[in-house]
ZAMARGU-4260 file (C-alpha; in steps of 0.2 Angstrom, whole numbers, plus 5000, padded with zeros to 4 digits):
<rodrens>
0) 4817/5004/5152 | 4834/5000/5164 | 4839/4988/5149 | 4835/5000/5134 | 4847/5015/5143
5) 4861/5001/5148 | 4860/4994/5128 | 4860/5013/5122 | 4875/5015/5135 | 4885/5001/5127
10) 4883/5006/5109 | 4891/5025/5116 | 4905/5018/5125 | 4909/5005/5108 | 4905/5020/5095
15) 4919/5030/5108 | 4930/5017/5107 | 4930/5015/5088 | 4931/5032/5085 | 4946/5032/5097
20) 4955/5019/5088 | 4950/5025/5070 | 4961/5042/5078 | 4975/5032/5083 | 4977/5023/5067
25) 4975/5038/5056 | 4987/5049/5067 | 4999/5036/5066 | 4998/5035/5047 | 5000/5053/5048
30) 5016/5053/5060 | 5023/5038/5049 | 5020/5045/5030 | 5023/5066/5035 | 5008/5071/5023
35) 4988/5073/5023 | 4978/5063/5017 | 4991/5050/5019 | 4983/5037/5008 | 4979/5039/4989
40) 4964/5025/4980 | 4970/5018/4963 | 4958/5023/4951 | 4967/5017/4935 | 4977/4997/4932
45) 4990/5007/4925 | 5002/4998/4938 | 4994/4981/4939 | 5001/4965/4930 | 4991/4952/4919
50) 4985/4950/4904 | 4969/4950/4908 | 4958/4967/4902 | 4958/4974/4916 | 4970/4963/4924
55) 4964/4952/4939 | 4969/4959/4955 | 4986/4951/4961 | 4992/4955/4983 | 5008/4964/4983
60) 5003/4974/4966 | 4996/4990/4962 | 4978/4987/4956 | 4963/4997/4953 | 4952/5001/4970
65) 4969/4997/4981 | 4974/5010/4996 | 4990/5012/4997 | 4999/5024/5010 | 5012/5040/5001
70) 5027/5042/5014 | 5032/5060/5010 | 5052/5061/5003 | 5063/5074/5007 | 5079/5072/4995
75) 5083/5065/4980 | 5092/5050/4988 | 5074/5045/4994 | 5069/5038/4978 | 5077/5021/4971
80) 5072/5021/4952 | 5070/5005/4942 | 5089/5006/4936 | 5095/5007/4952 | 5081/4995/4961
85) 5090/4982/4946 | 5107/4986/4949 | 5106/4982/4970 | 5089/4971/4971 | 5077/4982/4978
90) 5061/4977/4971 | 5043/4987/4979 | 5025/4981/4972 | 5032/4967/4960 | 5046/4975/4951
95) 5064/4983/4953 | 5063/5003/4960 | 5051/5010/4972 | 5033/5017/4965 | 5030/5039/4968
100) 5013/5049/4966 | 5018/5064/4955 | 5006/5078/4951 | 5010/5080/4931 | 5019/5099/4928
105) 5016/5100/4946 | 4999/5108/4944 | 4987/5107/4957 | 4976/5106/4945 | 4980/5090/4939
110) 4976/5073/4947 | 4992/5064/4955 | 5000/5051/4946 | 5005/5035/4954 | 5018/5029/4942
115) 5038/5020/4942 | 5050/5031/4942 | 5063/5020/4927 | 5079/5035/4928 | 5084/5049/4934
120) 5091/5063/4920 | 5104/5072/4929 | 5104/5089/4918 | 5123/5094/4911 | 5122/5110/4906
125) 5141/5110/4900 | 5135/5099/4886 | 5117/5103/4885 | 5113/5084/4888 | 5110/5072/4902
130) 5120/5061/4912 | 5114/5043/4918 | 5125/5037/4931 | 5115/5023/4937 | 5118/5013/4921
135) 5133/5010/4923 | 5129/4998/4938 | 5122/4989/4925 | 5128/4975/4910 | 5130/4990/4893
140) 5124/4978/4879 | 5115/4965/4889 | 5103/4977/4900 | 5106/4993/4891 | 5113/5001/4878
145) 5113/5021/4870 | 5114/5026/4853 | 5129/5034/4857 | 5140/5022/4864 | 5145/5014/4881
150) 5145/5031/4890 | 5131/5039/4904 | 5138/5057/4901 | 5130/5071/4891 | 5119/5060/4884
155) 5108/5069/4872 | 5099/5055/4860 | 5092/5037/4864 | 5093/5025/4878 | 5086/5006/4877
160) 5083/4997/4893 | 5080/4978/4889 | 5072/4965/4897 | 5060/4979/4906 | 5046/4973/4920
165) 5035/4959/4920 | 5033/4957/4903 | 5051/4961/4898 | 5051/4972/4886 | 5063/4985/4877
170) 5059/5003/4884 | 5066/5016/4872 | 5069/5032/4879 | 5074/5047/4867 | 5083/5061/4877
175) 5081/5073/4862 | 5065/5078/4867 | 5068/5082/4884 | 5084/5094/4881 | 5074/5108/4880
180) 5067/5109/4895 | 5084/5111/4903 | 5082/5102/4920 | 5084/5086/4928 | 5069/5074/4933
185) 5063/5055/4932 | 5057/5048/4918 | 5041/5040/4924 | 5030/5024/4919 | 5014/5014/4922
190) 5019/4995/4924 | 5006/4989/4915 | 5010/5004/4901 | 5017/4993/4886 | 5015/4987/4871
195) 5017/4969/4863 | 5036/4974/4862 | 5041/4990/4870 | 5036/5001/4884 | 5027/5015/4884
200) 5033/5030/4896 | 5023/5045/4902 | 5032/5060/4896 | 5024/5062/4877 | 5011/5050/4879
205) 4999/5053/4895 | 4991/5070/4894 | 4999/5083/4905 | 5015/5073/4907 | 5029/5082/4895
210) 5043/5085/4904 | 5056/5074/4918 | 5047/5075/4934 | 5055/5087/4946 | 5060/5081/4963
215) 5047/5098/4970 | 5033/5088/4959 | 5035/5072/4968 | 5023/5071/4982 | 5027/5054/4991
220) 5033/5036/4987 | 5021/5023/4990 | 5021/5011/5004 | 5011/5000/5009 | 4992/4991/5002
225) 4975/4990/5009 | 4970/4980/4995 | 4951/4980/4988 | 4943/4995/4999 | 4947/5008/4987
230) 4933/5001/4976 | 4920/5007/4988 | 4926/5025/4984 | 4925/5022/4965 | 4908/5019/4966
235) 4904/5034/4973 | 4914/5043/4960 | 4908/5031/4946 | 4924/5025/4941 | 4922/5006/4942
240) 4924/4999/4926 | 4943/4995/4926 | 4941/4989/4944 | 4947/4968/4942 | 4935/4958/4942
245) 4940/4946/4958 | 4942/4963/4968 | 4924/4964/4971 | 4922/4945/4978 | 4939/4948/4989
250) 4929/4963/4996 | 4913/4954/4999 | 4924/4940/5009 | 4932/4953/5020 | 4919/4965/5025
255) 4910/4949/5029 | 4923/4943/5038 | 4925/4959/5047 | 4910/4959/5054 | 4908/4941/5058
260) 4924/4940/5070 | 4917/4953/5083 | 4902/4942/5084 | 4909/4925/5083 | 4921/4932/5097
265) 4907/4940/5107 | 4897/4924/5108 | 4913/4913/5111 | 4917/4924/5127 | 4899/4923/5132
270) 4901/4905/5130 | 4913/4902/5141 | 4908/4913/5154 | 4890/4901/5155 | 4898/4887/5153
275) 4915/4888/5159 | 4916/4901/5172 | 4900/4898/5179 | 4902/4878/5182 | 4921/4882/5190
280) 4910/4894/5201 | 4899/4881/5205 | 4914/4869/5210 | 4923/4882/5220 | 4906/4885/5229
285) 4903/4866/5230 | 4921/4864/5239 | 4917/4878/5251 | 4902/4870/5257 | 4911/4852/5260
290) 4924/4861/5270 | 4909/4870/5280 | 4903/4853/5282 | 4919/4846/5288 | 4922/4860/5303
295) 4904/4857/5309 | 4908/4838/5309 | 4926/4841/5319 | 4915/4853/5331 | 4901/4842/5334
300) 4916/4829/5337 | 4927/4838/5349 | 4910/4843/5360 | 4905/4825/5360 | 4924/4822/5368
305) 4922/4834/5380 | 4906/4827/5388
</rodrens>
């Protein structure tokens, strides 16, 4: 009965201690990305790279059934789009620019997007058009050209980016459509959104996503990847059928290795503790009787003297 309370005690005190550490990580997460929950699961391979259908699941990518951790952002500076991400080397989760999570219109209703942001329109409303200042940090006929000339102001009609992501293609992005709304935004894409030649961006093509995405609509950039563990959710839901193939054995091989180091660690210590400690007590106790010993010896020697 002693042992059954003393096990029941010790399965208490580990549960406590988990659930403290579970608190620390996800406060930390907290402090660190300024937003709740602060961690998003993929659902879609939308971001992921291959050619595989869906695309194998590749570290240091977006992938279906990945965590990733959304930083909150404050200002517009915050962001680094894929033109200026190109024009300085800043390159997140396998290409130029950083990735955001966006709620399409900025409708609660709608489920957030985690996309690219490619540029940032800048509204002009002197001319009725958009300026692209980032470009010019950029080679105008090598990686981008306009239909209206080497110029990144009051642009009003189509931009070609070349050589765009990991399968470098041309993205074509006509303004025109976008004048209308009369604000500045990001134009937005999927990394894995393209064609055999061209890429294919969110405004006009994903449902709900019509118009530049407005700074307000941004909820966070991403940062960071628990890769694999989102899949567990998408059971649940019932959304598995783009998750890559070689996620589900990279999970099988973690969750069992998560649960095999606590053990293999427990039985190491308790190893060392019988064989080790124990046989270094043995030897301390071992030395404390020869030097018992040798004062009985000295006594018996000295006495001897004295008669």
């Amino acid at each position: 009965m002693e042992k059954y309370q003393k096990e029941i005690v010790s399965i208490l005190k580990d549960t406590v201690v988990a659930l403290i550490i579970l608190g620390i990580i996800l406060s930390s997460l907290y402090i660190y990305t300024g937003r709740w929950p602060p961690m998003v699961v993929v659902e879609s391979p939308s971001m992921s790279h291959g050619e595989d259908d869906p695309p194998a699941s590749q570290l240091g990518v977006i992938d279906t059934g990945d965590i990733v951790a959304v930083k909150k952002v404050n200002t517009r500076e915050n962001i680094v789009t894929y033109v200026e991400g190109r024009g300085i080397g800043h390159r997140t989760y396998g290409q130029y620019g950083d990735v955001i999570v966006f709620r399409p219109d900025g409708s609660e209703e709608h489920t957030p997007v985690i996309h690219r942001p490619v540029l940032f329109l800048e509204y002009n409303e002197t001319v009725e058009g958009f300026d692209i200042t980032n470009l010019s940090d950029l080679q105008y006929g090598v990686d981008w050209e306009t239909s209206e000339g080497e110029t990144v102001y009051g642009l009003t009609e189509t931009v070609y980016i070349y050589d765009y992501g990991h399968r470098d293609v041309t993205l074509v992005i006509n303004l025109e459509r976008f004048v209308e709304y009369e604000h500045s935004g990001f134009i937005t894409m999927g990394d894995n959104n393209l064609r055999s030649d061209q890429g294919i961006i969110d405004q006009g093509n994903l449902r709900n996503i019509n118009e530049p995405i407005k700074l307000e609509w941004v909820e966070g950039k991403a940062r960071g990847e628990l890769p694999w563990f989102g899949s567990i959710k998408l059971v649940y839901i019932g959304r598995t059928d783009s998750v890559p193939t070689n996620t589900w054995r990279n999970l099988v091989i973690s969750i069992v290795l998560l649960i095999s180091i606590p053990i293999i660690l427990e039985y190491a210590v308790e190893y060392y503790q019988n064989n080790y400690k124990g046989s270094n007590d043995n030897s301390k106790g071992t030395d404390k009787n020869s030097e018992a010993s040798e004062k009985s010896e000295r006594k018996k020697i000295i006495r001897i003297k004295e008669k």
